[in-house]
C-alpha positions as CSV (number, residue, x, y, z in Angstrom):
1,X,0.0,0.0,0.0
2,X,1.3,3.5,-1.0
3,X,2.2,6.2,1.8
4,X,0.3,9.6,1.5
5,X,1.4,12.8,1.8
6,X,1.2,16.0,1.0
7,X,2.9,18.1,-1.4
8,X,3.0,22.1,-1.9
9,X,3.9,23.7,-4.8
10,X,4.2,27.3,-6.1
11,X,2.9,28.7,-8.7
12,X,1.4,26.4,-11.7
13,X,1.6,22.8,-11.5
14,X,4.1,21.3,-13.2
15,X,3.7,17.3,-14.3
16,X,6.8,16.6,-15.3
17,X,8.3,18.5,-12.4
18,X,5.7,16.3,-10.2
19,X,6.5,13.0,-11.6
20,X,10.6,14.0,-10.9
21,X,9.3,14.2,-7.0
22,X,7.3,11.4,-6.6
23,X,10.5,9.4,-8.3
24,X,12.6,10.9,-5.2
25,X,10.3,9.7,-2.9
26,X,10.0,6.9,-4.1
27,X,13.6,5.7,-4.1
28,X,14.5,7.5,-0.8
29,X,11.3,5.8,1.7
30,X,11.5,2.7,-0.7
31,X,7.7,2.5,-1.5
32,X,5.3,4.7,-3.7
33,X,3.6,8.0,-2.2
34,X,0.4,9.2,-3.2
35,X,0.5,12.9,-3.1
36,X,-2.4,15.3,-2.3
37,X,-0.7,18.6,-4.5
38,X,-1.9,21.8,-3.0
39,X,-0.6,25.3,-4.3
40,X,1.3,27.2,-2.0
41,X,3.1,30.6,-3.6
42,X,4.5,31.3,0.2
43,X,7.4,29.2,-1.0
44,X,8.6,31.2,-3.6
45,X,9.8,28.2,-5.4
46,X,11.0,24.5,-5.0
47,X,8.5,22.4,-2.7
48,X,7.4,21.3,0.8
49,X,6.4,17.5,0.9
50,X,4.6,16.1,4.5
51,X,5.2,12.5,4.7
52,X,4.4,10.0,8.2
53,X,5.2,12.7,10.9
54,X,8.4,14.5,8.7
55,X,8.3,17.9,6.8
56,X,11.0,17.2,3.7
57,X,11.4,21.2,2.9
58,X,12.8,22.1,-0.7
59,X,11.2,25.6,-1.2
60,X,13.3,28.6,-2.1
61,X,11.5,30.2,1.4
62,X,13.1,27.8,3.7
63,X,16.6,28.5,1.7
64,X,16.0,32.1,2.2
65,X,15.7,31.6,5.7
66,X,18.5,29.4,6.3
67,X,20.6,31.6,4.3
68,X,20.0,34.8,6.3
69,X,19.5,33.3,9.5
70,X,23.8,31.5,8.3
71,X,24.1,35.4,8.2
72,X,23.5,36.6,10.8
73,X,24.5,33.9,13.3
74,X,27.5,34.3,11.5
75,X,27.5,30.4,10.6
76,X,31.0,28.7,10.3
77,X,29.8,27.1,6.7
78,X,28.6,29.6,4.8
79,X,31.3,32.4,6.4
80,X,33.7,29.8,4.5
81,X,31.8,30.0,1.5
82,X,32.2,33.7,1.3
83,X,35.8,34.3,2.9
84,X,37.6,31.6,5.0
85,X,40.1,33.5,6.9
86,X,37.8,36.5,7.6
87,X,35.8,33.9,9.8
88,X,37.4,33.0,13.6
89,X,35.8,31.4,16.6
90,X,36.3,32.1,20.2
91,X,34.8,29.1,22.3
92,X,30.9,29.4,21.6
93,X,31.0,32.7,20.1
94,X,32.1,34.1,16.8
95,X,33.5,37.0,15.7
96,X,31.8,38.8,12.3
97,X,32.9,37.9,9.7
98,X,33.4,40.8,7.0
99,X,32.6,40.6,3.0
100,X,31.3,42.6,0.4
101,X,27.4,43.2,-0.8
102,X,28.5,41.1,-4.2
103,X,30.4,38.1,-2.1
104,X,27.6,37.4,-0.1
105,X,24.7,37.7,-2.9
106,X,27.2,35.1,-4.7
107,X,26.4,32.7,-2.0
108,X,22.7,33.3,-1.6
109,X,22.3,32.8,-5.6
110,X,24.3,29.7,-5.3
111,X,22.1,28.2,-2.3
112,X,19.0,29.0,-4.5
113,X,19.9,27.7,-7.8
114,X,20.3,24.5,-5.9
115,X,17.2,24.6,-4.6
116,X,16.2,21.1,-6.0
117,X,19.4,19.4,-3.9
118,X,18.7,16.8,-0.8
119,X,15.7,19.0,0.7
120,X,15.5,20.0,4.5
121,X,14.0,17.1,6.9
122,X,12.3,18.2,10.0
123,X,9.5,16.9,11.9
124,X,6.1,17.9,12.2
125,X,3.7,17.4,15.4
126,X,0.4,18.1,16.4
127,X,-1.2,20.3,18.5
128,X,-3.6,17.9,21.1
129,X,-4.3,20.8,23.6
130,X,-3.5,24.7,24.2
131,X,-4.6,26.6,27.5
132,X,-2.4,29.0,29.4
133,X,-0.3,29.2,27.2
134,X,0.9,25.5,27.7
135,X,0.5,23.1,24.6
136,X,0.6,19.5,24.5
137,X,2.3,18.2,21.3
138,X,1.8,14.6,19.8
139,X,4.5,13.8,17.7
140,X,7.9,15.6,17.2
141,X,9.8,12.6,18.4
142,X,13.1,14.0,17.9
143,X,12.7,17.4,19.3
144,X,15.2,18.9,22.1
145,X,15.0,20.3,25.0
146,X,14.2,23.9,24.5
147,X,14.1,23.9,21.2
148,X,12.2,26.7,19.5
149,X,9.0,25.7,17.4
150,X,6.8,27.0,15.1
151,X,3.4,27.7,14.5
152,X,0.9,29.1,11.8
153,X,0.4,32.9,11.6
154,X,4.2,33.9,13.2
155,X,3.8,32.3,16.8
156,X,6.6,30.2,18.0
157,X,7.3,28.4,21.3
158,X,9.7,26.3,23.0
159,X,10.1,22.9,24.1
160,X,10.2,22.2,28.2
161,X,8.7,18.5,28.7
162,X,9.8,16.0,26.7
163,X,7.7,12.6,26.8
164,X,6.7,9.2,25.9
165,X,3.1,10.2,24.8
166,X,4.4,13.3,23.1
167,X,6.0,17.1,24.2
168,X,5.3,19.7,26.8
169,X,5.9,23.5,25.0
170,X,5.4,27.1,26.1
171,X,4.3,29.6,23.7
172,X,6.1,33.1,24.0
173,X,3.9,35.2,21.5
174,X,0.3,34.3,20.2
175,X,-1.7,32.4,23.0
176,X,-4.8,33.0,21.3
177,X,-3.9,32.1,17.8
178,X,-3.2,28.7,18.4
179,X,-5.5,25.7,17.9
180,X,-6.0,22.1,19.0
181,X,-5.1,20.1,15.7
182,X,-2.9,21.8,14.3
183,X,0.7,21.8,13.1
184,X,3.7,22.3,14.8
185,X,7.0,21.7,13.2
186,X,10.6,21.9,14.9
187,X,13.3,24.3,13.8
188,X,16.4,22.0,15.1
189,X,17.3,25.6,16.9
190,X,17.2,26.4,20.4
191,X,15.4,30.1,21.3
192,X,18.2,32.1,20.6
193,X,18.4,36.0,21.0
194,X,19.9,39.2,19.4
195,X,23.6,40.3,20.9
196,X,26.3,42.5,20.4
197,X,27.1,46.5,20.4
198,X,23.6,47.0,18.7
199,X,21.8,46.1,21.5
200,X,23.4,48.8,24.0
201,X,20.4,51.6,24.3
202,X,17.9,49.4,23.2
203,X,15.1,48.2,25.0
204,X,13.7,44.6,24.0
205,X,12.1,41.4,25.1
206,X,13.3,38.2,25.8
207,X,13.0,37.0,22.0
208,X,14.7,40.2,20.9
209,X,11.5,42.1,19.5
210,X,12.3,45.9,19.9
211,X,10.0,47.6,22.2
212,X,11.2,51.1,21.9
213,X,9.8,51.9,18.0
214,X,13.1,51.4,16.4
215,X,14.3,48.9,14.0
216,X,16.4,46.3,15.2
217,X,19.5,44.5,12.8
218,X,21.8,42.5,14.7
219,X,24.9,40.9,13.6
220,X,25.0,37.8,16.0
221,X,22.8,35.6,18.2
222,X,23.2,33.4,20.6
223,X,21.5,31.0,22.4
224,X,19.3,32.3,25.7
225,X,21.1,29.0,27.3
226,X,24.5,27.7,27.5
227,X,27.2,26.5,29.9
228,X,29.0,28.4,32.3
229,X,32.8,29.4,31.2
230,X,35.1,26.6,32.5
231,X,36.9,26.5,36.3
232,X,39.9,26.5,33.9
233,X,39.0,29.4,32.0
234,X,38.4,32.0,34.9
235,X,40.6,34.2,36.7
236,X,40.2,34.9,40.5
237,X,37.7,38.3,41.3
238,X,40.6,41.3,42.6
239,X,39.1,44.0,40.3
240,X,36.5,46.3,41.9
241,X,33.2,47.1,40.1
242,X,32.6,50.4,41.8
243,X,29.1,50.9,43.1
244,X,29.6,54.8,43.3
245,X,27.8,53.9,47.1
246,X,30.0,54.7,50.0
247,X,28.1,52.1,52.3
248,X,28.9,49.4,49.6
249,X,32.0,50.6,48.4
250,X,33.3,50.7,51.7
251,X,31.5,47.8,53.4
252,X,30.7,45.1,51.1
253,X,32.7,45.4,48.0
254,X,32.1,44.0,44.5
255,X,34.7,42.8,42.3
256,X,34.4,42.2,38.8
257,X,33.0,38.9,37.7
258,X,31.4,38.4,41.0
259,X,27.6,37.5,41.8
260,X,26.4,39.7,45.1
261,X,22.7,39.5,45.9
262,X,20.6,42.5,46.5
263,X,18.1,41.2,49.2
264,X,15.0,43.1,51.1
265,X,11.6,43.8,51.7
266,X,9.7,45.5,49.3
267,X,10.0,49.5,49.0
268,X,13.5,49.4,50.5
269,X,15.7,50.7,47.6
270,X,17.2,47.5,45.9
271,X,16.3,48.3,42.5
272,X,17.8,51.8,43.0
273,X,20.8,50.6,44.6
274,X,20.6,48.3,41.0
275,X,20.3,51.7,38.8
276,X,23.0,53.9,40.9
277,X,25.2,50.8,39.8
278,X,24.4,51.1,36.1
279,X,24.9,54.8,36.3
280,X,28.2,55.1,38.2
281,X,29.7,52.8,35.4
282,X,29.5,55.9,33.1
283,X,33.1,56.4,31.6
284,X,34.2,53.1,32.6
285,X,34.1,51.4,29.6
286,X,31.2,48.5,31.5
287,X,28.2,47.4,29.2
288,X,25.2,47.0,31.3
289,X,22.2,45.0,30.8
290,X,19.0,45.6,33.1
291,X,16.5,42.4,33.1
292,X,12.9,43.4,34.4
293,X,11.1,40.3,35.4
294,X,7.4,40.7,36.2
295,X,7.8,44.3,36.9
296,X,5.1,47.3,36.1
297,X,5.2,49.0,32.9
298,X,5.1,52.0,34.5
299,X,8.0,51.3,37.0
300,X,9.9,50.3,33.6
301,X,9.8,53.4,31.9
302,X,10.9,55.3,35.3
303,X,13.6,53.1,35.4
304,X,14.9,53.6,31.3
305,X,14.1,57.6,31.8
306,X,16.3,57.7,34.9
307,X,18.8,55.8,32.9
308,X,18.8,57.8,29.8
309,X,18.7,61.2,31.8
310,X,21.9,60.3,33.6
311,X,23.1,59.2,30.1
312,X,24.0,55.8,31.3
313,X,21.1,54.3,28.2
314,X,24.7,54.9,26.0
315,X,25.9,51.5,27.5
316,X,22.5,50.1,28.3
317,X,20.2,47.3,27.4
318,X,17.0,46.6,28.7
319,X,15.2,43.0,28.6
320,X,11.5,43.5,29.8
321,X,9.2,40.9,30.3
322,X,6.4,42.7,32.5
323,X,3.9,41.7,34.5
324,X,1.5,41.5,31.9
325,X,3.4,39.4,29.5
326,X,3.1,35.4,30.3
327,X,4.9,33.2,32.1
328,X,7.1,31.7,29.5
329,X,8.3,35.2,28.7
330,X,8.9,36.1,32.6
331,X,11.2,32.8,32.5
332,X,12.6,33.4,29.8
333,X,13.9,37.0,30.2
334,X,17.4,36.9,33.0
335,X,18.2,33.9,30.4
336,X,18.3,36.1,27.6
337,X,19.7,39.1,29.7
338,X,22.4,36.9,30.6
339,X,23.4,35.6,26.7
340,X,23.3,39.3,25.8
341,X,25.7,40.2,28.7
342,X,27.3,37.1,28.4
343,X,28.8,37.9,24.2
344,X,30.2,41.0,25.9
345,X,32.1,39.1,28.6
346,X,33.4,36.6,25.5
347,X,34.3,40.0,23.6
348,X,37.2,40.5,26.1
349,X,34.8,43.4,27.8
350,X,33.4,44.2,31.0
351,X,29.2,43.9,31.8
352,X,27.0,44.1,34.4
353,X,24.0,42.5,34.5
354,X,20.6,43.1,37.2
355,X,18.4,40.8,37.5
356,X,15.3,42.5,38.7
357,X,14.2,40.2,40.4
358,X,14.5,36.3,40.9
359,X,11.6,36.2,43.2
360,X,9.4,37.0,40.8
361,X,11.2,34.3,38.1
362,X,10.8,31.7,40.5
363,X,6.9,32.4,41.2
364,X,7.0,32.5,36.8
365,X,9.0,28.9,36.5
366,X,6.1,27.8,39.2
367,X,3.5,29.0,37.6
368,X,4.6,27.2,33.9
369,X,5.8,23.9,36.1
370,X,2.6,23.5,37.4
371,X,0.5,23.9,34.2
372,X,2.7,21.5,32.3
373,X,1.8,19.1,35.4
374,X,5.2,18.7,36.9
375,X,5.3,17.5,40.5
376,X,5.4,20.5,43.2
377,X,7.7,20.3,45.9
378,X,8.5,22.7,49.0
379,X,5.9,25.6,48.9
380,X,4.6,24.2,45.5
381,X,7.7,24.8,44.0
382,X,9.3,22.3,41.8
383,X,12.0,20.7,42.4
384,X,14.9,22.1,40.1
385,X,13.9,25.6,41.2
386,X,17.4,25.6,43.0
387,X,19.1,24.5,39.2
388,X,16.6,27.5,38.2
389,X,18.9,29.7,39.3
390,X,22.4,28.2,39.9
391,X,22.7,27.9,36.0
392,X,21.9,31.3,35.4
393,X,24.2,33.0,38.0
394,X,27.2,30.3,37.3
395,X,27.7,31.9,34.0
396,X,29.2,35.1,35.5
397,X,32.7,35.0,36.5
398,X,36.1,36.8,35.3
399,X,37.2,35.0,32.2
400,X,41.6,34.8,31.9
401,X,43.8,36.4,29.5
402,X,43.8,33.4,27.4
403,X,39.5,34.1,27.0
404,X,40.4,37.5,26.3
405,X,39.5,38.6,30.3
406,X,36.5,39.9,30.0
407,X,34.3,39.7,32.7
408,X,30.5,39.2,34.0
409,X,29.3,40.5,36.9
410,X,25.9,39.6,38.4
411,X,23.5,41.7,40.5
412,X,20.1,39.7,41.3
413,X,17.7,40.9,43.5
414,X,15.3,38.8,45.6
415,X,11.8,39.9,47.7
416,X,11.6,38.9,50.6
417,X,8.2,39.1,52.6
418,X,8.3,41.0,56.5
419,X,12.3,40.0,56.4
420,X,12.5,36.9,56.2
421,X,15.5,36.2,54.3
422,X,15.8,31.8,55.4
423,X,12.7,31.4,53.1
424,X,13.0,29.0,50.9
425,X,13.9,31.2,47.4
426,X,16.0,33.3,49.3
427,X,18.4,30.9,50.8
428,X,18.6,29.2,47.7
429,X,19.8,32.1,45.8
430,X,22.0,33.4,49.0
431,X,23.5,29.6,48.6
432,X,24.1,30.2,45.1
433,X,25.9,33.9,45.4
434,X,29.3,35.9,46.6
435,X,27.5,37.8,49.0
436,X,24.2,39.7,50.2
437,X,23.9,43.2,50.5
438,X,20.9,43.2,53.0
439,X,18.3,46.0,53.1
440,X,16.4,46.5,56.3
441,X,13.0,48.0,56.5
442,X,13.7,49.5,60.2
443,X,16.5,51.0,58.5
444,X,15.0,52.8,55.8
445,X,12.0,54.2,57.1
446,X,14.2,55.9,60.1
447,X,15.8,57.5,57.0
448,X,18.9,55.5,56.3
449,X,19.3,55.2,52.9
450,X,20.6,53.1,51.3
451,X,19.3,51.0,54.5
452,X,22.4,48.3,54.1
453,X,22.0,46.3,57.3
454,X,26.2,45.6,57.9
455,X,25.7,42.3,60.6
456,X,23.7,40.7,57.8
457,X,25.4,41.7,54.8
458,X,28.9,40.2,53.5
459,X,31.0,39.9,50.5
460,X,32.6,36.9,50.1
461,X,35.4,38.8,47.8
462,X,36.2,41.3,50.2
463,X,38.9,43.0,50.3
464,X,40.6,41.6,47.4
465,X,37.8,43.3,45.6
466,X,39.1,47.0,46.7
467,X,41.5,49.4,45.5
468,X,44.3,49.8,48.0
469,X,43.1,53.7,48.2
470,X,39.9,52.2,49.9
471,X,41.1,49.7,51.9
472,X,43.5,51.7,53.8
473,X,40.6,54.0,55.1
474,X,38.1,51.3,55.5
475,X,39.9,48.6,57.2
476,X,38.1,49.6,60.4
477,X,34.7,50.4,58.8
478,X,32.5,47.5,59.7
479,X,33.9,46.8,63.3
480,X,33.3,50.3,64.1
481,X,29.7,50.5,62.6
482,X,29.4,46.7,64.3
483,X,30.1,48.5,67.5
484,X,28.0,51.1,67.5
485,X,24.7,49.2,66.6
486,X,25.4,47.1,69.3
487,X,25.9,49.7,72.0
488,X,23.1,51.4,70.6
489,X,20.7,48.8,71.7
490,X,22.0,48.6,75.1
491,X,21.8,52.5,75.2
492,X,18.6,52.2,75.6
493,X,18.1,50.6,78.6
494,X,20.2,52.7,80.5
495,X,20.0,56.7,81.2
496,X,23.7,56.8,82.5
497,X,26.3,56.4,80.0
498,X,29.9,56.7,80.4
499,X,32.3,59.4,78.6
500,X,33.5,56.6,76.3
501,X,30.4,54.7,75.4
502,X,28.6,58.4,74.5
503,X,31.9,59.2,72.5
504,X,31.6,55.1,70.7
505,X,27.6,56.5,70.0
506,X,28.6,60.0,68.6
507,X,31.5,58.5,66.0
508,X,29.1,56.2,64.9
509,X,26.0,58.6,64.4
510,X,28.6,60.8,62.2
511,X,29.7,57.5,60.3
512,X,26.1,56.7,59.8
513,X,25.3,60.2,58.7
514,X,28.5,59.8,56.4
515,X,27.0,56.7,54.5
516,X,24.0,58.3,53.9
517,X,23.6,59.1,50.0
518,X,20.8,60.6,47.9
519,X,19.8,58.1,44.7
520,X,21.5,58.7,41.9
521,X,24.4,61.0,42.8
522,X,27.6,58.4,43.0
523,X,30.5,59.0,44.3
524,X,34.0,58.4,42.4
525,X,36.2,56.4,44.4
526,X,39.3,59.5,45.8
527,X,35.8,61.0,46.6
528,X,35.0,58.4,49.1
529,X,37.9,57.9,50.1
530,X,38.2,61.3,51.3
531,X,35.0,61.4,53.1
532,X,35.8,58.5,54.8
533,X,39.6,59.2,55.8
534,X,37.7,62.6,57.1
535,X,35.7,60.3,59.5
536,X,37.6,57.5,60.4
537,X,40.4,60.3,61.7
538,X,38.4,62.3,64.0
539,X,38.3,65.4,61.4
540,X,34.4,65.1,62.2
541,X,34.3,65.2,65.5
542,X,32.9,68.9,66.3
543,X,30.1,68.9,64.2
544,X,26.9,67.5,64.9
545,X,25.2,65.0,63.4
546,X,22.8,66.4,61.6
547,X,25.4,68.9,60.1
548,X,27.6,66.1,58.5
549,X,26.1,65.9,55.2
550,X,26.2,69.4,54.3
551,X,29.9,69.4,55.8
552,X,31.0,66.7,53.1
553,X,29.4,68.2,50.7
554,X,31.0,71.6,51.1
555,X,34.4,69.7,51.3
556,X,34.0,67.6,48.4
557,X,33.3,71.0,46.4
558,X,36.1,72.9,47.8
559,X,38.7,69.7,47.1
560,X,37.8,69.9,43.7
561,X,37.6,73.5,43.4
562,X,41.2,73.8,45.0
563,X,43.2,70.6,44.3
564,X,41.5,68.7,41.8
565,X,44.4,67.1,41.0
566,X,44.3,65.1,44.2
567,X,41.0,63.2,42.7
568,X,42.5,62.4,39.8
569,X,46.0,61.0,40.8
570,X,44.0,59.0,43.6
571,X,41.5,57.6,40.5
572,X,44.5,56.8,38.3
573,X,47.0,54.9,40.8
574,X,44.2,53.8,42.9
575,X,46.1,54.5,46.2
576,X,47.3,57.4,47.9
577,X,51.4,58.2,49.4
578,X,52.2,60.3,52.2
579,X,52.2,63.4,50.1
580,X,48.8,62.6,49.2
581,X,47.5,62.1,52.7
582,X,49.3,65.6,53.8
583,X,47.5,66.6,51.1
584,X,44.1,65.7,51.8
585,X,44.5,66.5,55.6
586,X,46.2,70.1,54.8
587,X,42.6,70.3,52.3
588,X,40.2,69.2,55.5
589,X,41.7,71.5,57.8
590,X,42.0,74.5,55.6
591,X,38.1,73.7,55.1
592,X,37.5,73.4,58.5
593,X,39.2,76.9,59.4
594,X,36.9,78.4,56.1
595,X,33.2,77.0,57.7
596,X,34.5,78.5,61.5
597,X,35.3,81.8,59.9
């Protein structure tokens, strides 16, 4: 008995081209096929036969695609094709390739005239049932994990079960254009996104469609998954990446390629700890990538006008999957943030990446786990949530000189509800990271801001992550500040306190005073070092508390109005000799003699 199948044709039928396919077909399954020959002029040419579960794809369309999609991905065969020593490869990314308008039409006629070579053979599935935007597949027996699928009418998807009775996808565009029965066919691709220098500025979703109004032509992609860089291939964390915060900065230090966690209630200033980052990396030659998961729209577009006013959207991209967009897309999005980060980092350059914030991608990964019926664990979690997350932050680090050094360094920020940081996504993702920079809410609403609780917060870097500029001033920082909280509580069970105790309380209201900063305004490095050399020394010790701030402020203008030069030898050495040090305490006292008189 013959097969049947379909076959799609464009333009007029064509017998004798007909009877030349059903020969092929014949000889290659080993049997006759009867064809049912529909018209399709989407192909542009060639054919697309359907045969027992398999798409066999000869049309000039699916050429065209290939060809551009070789292009753009920069793919190692056709690059050869058009100029062999133009095309190199660094680990799992590639460098573009560069050829002429002519070269590279050459190659696309030659890949269309032989149109009618050993067509394309993929599979084809069908859609059993859609809801939420999960779909249950039958068929597509070869298909991957995450592999990206298409639909009718533009809607694609991607693969996260994989079965006996058949596959477990999620849609990321088009829930409501998709239908039980029909056809789904595999791409053999994984979801991959947009990177590169194009990107920076931009603001996009986690497929790379532009959501700013502007065209988007990138040069590369990569896929939103793949492994972290080697143990072998990294370098140890002793560069700083410079918060512009004094109680970070100071405190809990970040080094480049390092993963520190931004943890605290809600309202307590993580996300604008997040974007002072992003804007003190102005001039410093960092590529940032912000990642909104589940956030408001409108908190979005606060966040990218902040960012473009302070000029730091120069070196920007934003990957927003909002709170209306579905779950697929919220899981999706620090993935793709990461691969777009991530090219940088194999470019031999420096990125930081915020992921804004995992609580939310957790409660997103639950929310598709659960519709494609996978067994809940531990708060109805399932149970990878902790391999959720430790694949995603493993792929930052601080590649060697050998990977061309360039580094990742990772910011995520976690929710937690009325403090409680040993819940159950929290510890995970504090097992996971570097560090925690804690935020408290007691902190915050007694005004200080940022509200960076110092018992609970830690960077497992430390010092090594530190210029020696800083580290000579804040050596004493946290034991002083540890001090002080604690003697602050017994303080208030007593009414007498001894001449030292009331002089421990004083220092450490003018230290906490000193680490108070207004958003958005960071502070260069020789300028906190300065500020803090002024407190740590004593230099503070007749002015109130409440007059601090304004001191500071007035000494960091007259600093750079008188010796600027002491900034910018401190910025370019990262340390400071004894001439500089006379320097800065001849600069404090003549300031101090100026606000008496």
């Amino acid at each position: 008995m013959a097969l049947k199948g379909e076959l799609y044709i464009a333009g007029p039928f064509d017998e004798e081209q007909i009877g030349s396919i059903r020969k092929h077909f014949a000889e290659l399954l080993g049997e006759d096929v009867n064809f049912e020959i529909k018209k399709n002029d989407g192909l542009i040419g060639g054919f697309l036969a359907i045969i027992d579960g398999k798409v066999y794809d000869a049309s000039f369309a699916y050429r065209i695609k290939e060809a551009q999609h070789a292009l753009v991905s920069n793919n190692l065969s056709l690059g050869a094709e058009i100029c062999a020593e133009d095309v190199k490869t660094v680990g799992a990314a590639t460098k573009p390739f560069h050829s002429s308008a002519s070269d590279i039409g050459a190659v696309l006629k030659n890949r269309l005239r032989n149109c009618d070579a050993k067509p394309a053979i993929y599979e084809y599935g069908t859609v059993t049932s859609v809801g939420d935007g999960v779909v249950r597949i039958e068929g597509l027996s070869h298909t991957r994990y995450g592999e990206q699928i298409s639909f009718d009418n533009d809607v694609y998807g991607m693969t996260m079960d994989l079965e006996l009775e058949g596959v477990g996808a999620v849609l990321l565009n088009g829930q409501d254009n998709v239908h039980v029965g029909e056809r789904v066919y595999g791409t053999g691709r994984v979801v991959e996104v947009p990177v590169g220098d194009e990107l920076l500025g931009r603001v996009i979703n986690p497929i790379g469609m532009p959501l700013d109004n502007r065209p988007l032509s990138a040069a590369r992609y990569r896929p939103v998954e793949s492994p972290a860089p080697r143990i072998i291939d990294r370098q140890a964390v002793n560069e700083p990446l410079m918060t512009g915060l004094l109680a970070v900065d100071g405190i809990i230090p970040i080094g480049r390629g390092q993963r520190e966690l931004i943890i605290g209630d809600r309202q307590t200033g993580k996300t604008t700890i997040a974007v002072d980052t992003i804007i003190n990396q102005r001039g410093k030659h960092v590529c940032c990538v912000y990642v909104a998961i589940g956030q408001k729209l409108s908190t979005v577009a606060q966040i990218y006008e902040t960012l473009r006013a302070a000029g730091a959207m120069d070196y920007t991209t934003i990957v927003v999957a909002s709170a209306s967009d579905c779950a697929a897309m919220q899981y999706l999005a620090p993935y793709a943030g990461c691969s777009i980060a991530e090219q940088f980092m194999y470019d031999g350059k420096d990125a930081l990446i915020i992921y804004d914030d995992l609580s939310k991608h957790a409660v997103a990964y639950r929310a598709m786990s659960l519709l494609l019926h996978r067994p809940p664990g531990r708060e109805a979690y399932p149970g990878d949530v902790f391999y959720l997350h430790s694949r995603l932050l493993e792929r930052a680090g601080h590649l060697n000189e050998a990977q061309g050094g360039g580094s990742l360094t990772a910011l995520p920020i976690v929710e937690t509800m009325a403090s409680d940081i040993s819940a159950y996504i929290p510890t995970n993702v504090i097992s996971i990271t570097d560090g925690q920079i804690y935020l408290e809410p007691e902190l915050f609403h007694a005004g200080i801001r940022p509200a960076v609780n110092v018992g609970l917060s830690v960077s497992r870097v430390g010092s090594a992550a530190q210029k020696k500029a800083m580290r000579k001033v804040a050596k004493k920082l946290r034991l002083t500040l540890a001090q002080y909280r604690e003697l602050q509580i017994f303080a208030q069970f007593g009414s007498d306190i001894d001449s030292v105790t009331k002089g421990i309380l004083d220092n450490g209201d003018r230290l906490t005073e000193t680490l108070k900063q207004s958003q958005h305004e960071p502070l260069q490095m020789s300028e906190q070092v300065l500020l803090l050399y002024a407190v740590m020394n004593g230099y503070l010790n007749d002015i109130p508390s409440p007059f601090v701030r304004s001191f500071q402020k007035g000494l960091l203008q007259y600093v750079r109005r008188t010796t600027p030069s002491l900034f910018d030898e401190m910025e370019e050495s990262g340390d400071f000799n004894e001439a500089q040090e006379a320097q800065m305490r001849s600069s404090i006292e003549s300031y101090q003699l100026t606000c008496k008189s």
